[in-house]
Structures are given as structure tokens and as C-alpha cells.
PyMOL Python script that loads the backbone (N, CA, C, O; Angstrom):
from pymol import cmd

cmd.read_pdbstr("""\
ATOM      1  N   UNK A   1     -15.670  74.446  49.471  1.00  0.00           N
ATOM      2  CA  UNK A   1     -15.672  73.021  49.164  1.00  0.00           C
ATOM      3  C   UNK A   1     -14.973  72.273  50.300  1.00  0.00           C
ATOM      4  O   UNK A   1     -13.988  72.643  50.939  1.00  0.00           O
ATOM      5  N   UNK A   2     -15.502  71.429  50.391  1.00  0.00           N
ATOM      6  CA  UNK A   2     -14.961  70.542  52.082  1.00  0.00           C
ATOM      7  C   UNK A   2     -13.581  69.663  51.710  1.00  0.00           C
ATOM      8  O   UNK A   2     -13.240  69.739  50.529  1.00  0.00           O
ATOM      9  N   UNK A   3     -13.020  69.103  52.308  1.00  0.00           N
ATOM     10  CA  UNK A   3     -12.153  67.926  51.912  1.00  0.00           C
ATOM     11  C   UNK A   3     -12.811  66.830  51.707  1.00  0.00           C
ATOM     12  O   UNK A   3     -12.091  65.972  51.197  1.00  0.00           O
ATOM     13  N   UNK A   4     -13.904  66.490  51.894  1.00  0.00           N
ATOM     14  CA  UNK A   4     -14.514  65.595  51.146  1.00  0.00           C
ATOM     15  C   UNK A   4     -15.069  65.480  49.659  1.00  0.00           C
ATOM     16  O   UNK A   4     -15.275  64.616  48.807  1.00  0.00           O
ATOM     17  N   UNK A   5     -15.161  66.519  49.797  1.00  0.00           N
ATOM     18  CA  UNK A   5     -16.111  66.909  48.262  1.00  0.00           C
ATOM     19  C   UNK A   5     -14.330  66.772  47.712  1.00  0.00           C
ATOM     20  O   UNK A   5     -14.040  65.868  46.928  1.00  0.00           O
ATOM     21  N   UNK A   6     -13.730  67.311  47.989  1.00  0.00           N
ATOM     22  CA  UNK A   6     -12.357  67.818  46.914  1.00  0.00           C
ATOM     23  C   UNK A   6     -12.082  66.424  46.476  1.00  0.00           C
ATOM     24  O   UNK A   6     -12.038  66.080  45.295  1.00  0.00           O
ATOM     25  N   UNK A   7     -11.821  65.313  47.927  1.00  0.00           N
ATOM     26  CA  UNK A   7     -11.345  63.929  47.478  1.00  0.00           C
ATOM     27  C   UNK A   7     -11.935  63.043  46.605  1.00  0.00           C
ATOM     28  O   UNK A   7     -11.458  62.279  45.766  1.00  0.00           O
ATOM     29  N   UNK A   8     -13.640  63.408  47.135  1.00  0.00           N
ATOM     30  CA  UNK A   8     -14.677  62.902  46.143  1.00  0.00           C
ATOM     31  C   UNK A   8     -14.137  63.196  44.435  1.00  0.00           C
ATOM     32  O   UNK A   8     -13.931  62.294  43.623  1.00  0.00           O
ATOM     33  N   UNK A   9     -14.037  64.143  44.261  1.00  0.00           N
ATOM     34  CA  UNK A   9     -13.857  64.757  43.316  1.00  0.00           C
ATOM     35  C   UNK A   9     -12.480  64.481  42.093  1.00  0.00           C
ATOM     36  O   UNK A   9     -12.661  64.492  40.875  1.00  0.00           O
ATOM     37  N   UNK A  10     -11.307  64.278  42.685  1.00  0.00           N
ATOM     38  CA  UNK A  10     -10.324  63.514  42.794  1.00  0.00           C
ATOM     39  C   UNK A  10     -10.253  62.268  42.339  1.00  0.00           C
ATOM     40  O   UNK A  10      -9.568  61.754  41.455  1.00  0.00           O
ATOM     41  N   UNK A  11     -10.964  61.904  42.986  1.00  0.00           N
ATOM     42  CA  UNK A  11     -11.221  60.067  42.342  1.00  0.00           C
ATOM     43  C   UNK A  11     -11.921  60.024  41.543  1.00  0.00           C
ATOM     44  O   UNK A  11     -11.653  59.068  40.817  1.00  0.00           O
ATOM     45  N   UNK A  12     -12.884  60.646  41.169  1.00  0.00           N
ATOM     46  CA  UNK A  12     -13.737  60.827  40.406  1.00  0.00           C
ATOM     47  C   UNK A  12     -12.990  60.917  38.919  1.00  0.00           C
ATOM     48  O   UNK A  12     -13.130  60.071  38.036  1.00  0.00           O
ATOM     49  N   UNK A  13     -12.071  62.256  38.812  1.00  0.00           N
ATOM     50  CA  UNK A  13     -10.721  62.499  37.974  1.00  0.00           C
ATOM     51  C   UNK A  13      -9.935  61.376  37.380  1.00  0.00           C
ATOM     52  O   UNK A  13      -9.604  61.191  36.209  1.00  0.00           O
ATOM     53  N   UNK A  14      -9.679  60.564  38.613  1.00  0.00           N
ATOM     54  CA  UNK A  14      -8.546  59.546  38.116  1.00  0.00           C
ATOM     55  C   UNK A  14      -9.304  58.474  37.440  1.00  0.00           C
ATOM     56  O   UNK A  14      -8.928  57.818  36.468  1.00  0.00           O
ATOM     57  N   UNK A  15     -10.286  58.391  38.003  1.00  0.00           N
ATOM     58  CA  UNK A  15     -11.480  56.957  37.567  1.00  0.00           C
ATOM     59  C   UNK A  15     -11.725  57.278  36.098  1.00  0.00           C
ATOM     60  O   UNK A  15     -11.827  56.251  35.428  1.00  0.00           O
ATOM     61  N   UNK A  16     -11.895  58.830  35.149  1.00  0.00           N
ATOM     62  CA  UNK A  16     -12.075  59.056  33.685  1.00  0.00           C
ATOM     63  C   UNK A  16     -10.976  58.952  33.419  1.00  0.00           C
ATOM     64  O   UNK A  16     -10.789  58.276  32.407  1.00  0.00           O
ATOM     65  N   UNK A  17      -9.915  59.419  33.995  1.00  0.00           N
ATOM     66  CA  UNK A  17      -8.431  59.501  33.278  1.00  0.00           C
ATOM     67  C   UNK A  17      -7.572  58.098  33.177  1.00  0.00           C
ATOM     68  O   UNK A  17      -6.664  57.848  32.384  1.00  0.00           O
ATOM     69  N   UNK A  18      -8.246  57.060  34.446  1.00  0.00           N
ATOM     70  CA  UNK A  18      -7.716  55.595  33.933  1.00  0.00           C
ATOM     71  C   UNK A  18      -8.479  54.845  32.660  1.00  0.00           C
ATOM     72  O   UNK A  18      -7.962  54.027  31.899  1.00  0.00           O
ATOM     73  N   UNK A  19      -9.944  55.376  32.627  1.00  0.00           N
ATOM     74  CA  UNK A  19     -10.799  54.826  31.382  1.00  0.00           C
ATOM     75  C   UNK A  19     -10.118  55.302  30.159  1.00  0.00           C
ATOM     76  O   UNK A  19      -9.906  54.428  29.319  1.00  0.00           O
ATOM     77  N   UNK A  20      -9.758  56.423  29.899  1.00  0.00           N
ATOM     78  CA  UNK A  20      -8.933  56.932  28.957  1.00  0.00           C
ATOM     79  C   UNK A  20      -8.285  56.304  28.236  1.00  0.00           C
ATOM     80  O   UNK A  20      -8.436  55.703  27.173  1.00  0.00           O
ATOM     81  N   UNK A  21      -7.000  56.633  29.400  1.00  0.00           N
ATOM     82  CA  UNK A  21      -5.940  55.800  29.433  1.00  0.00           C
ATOM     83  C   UNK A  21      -6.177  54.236  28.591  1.00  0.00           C
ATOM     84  O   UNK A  21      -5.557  53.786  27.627  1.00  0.00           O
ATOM     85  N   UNK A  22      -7.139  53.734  29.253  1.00  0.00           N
ATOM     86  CA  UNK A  22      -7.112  52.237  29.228  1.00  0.00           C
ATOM     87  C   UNK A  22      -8.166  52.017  27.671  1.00  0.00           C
ATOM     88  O   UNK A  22      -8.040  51.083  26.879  1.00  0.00           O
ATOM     89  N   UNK A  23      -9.019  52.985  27.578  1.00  0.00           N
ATOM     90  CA  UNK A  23      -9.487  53.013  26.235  1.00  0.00           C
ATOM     91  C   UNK A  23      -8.283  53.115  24.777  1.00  0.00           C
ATOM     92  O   UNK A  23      -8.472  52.486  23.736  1.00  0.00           O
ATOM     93  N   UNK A  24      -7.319  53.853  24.969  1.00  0.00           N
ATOM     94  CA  UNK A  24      -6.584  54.349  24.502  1.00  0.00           C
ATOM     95  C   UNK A  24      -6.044  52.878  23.770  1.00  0.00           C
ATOM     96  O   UNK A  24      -5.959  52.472  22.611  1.00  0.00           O
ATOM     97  N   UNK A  25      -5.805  52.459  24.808  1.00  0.00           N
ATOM     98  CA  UNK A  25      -4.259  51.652  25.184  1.00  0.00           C
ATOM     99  C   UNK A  25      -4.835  50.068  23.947  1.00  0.00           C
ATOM    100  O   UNK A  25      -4.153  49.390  23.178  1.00  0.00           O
ATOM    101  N   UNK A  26      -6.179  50.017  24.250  1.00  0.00           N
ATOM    102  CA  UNK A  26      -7.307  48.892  23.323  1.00  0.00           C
ATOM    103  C   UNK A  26      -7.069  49.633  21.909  1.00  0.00           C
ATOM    104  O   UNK A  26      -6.293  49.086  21.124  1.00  0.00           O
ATOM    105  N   UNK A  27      -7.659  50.787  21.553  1.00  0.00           N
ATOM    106  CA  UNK A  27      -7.894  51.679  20.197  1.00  0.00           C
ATOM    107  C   UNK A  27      -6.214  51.105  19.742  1.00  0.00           C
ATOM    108  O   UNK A  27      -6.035  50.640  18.616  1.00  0.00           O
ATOM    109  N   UNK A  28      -5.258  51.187  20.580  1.00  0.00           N
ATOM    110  CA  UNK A  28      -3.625  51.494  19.799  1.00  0.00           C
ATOM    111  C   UNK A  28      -3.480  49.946  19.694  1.00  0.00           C
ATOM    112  O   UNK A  28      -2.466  49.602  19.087  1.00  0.00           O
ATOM    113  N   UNK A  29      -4.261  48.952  20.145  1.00  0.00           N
ATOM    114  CA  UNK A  29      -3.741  47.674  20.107  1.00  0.00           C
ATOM    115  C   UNK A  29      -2.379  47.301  21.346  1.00  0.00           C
ATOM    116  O   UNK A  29      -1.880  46.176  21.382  1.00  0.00           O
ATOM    117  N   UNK A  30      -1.884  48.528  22.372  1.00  0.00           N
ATOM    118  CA  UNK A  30      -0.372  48.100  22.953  1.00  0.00           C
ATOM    119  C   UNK A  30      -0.779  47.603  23.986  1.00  0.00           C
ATOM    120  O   UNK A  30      -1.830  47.771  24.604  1.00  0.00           O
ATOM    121  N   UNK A  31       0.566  46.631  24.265  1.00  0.00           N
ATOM    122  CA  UNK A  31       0.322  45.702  25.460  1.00  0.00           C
ATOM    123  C   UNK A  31       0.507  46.651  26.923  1.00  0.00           C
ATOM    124  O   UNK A  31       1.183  47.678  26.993  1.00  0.00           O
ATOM    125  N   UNK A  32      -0.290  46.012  28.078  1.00  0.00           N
ATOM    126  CA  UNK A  32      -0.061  46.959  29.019  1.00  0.00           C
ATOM    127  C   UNK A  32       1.553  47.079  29.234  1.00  0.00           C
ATOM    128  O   UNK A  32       2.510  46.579  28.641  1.00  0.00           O
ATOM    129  N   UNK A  33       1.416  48.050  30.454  1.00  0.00           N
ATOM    130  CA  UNK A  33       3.007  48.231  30.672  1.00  0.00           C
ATOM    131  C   UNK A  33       3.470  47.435  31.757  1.00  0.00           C
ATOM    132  O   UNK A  33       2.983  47.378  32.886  1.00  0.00           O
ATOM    133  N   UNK A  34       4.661  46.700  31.214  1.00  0.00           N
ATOM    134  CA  UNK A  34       5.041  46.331  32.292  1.00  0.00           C
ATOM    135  C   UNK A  34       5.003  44.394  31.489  1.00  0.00           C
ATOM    136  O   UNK A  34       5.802  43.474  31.662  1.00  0.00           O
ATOM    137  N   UNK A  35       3.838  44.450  30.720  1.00  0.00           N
ATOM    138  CA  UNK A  35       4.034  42.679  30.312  1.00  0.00           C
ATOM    139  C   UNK A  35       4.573  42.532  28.875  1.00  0.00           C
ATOM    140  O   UNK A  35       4.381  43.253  27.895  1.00  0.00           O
ATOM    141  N   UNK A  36       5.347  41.332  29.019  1.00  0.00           N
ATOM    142  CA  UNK A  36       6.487  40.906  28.160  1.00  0.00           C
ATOM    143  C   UNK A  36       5.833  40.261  26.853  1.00  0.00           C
ATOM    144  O   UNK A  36       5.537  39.070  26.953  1.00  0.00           O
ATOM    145  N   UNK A  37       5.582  40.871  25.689  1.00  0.00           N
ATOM    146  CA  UNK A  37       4.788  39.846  24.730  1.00  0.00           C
ATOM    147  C   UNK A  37       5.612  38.616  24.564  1.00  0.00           C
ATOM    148  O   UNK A  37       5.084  37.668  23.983  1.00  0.00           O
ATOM    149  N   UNK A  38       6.820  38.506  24.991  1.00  0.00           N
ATOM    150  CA  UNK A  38       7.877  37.017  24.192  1.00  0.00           C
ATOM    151  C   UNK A  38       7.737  36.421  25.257  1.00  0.00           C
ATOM    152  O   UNK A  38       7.735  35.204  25.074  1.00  0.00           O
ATOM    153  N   UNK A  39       7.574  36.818  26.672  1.00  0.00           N
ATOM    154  CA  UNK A  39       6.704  35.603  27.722  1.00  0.00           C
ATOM    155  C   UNK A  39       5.759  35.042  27.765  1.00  0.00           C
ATOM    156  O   UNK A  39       4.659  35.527  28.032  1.00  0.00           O
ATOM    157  N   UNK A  40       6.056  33.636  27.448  1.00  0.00           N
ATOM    158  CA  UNK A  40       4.878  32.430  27.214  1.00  0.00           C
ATOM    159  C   UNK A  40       4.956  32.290  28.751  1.00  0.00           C
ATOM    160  O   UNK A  40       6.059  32.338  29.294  1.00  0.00           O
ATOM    161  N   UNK A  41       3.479  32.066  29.696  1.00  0.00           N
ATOM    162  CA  UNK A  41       3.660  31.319  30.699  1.00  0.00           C
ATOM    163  C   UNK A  41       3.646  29.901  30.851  1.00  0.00           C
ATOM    164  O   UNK A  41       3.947  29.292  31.878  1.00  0.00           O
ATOM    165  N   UNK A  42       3.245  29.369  29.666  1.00  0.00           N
ATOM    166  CA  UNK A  42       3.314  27.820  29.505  1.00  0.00           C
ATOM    167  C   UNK A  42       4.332  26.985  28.753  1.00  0.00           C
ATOM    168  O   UNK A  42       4.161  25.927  28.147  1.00  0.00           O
ATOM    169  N   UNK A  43       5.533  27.770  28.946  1.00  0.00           N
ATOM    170  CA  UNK A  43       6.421  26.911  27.874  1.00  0.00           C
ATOM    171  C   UNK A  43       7.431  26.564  29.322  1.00  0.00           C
ATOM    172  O   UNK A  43       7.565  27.325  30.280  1.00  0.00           O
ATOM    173  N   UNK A  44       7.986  25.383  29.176  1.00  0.00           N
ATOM    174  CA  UNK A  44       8.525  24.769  29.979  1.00  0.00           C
ATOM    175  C   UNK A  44      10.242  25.262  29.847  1.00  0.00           C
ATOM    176  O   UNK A  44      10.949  25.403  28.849  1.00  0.00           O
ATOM    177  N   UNK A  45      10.531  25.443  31.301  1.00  0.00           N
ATOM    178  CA  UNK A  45      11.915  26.127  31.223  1.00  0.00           C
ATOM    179  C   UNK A  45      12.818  24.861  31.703  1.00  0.00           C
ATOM    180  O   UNK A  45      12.309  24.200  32.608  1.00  0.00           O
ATOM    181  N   UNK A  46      13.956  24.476  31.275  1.00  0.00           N
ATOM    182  CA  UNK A  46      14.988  23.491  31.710  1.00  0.00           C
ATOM    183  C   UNK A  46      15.673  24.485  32.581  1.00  0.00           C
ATOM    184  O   UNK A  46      15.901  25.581  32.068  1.00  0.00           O
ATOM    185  N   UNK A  47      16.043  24.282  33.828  1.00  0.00           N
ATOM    186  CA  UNK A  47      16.702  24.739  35.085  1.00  0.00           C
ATOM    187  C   UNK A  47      18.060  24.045  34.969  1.00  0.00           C
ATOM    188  O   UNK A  47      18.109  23.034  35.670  1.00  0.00           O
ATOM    189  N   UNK A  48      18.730  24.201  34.555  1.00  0.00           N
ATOM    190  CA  UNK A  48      20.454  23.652  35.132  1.00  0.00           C
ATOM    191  C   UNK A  48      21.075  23.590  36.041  1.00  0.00           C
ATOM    192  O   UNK A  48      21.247  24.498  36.854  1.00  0.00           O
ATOM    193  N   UNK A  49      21.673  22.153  36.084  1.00  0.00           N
ATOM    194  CA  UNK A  49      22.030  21.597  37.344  1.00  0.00           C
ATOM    195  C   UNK A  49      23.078  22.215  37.632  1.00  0.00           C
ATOM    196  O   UNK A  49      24.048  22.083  36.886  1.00  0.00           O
ATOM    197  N   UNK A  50      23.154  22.969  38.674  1.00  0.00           N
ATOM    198  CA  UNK A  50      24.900  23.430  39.599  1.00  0.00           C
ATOM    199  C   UNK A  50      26.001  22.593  38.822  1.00  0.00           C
ATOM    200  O   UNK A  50      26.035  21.461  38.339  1.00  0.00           O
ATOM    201  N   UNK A  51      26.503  23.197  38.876  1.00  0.00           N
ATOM    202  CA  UNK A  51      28.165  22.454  38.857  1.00  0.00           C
ATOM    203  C   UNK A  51      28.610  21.470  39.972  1.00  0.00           C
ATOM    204  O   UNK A  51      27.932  21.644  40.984  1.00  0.00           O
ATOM    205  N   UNK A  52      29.363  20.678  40.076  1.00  0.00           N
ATOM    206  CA  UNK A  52      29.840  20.212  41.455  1.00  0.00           C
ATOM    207  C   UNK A  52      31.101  20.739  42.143  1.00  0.00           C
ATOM    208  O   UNK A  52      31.820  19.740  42.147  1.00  0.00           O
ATOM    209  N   UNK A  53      31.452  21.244  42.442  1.00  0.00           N
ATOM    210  CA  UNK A  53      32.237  22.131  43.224  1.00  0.00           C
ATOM    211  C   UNK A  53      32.633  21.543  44.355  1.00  0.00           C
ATOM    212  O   UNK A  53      32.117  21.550  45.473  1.00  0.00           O
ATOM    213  N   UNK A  54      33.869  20.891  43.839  1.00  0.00           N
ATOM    214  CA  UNK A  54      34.565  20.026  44.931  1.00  0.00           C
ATOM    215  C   UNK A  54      35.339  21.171  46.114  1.00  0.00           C
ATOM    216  O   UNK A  54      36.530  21.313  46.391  1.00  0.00           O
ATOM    217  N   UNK A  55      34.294  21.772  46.562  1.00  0.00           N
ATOM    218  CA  UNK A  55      35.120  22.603  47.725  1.00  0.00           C
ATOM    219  C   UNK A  55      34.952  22.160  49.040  1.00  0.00           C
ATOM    220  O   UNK A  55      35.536  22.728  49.963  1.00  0.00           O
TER     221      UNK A  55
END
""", "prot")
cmd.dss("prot")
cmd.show_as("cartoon", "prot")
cmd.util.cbc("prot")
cmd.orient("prot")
């Protein structure tokens, strides 16, 4: 088997094992990894003003 065929082959692997994965992940209802369900991106954040720091 060449190193091509092997790499071919390889990706081939990861490409069913991410469908899996990612089938899985739909069937269980869970959020991917890594995102925050209590992060709204549209809710407006108030930033607070520095202190004044008479230095």
C-alpha cells in the first residue's frame, strides 16, 4: 500500500468518524463543545467606566 493510498484512507476514517460523532451529538440533543448555552450574542453588555485614579 503506497502512502497515498494509506493517507487516502485515513481521511476517509476521520470523515465517518466525524459523521458519527456529529450524528451522535444531534440523536443526544448536546450542544457542541466548546459553546456556552447561557451566551446570548444579542443581549447588550454595560461596560464600566474605570475609576478615576488621581495618580
Amino acid at each position: 500500500m503506497t502512502r497515498y493510498e494509506r493517507m487516502k484512507m485515513q481521511r476517509r476514517m476521520q470523515r465517518r468518524i466525524r459523521l458519527v460523532v456529529e450524528e451522535r451529538r444531534m440523536a443526544l440533543a448536546l450542544p457542541p463543545p466548546g459553546a456556552d448555552p447561557a451566551f446570548d450574542p444579542e443581549t447588550t453588555v454595560e461596560i464600566p467606566r474605570p475609576a478615576a485614579d488621581p495618580a
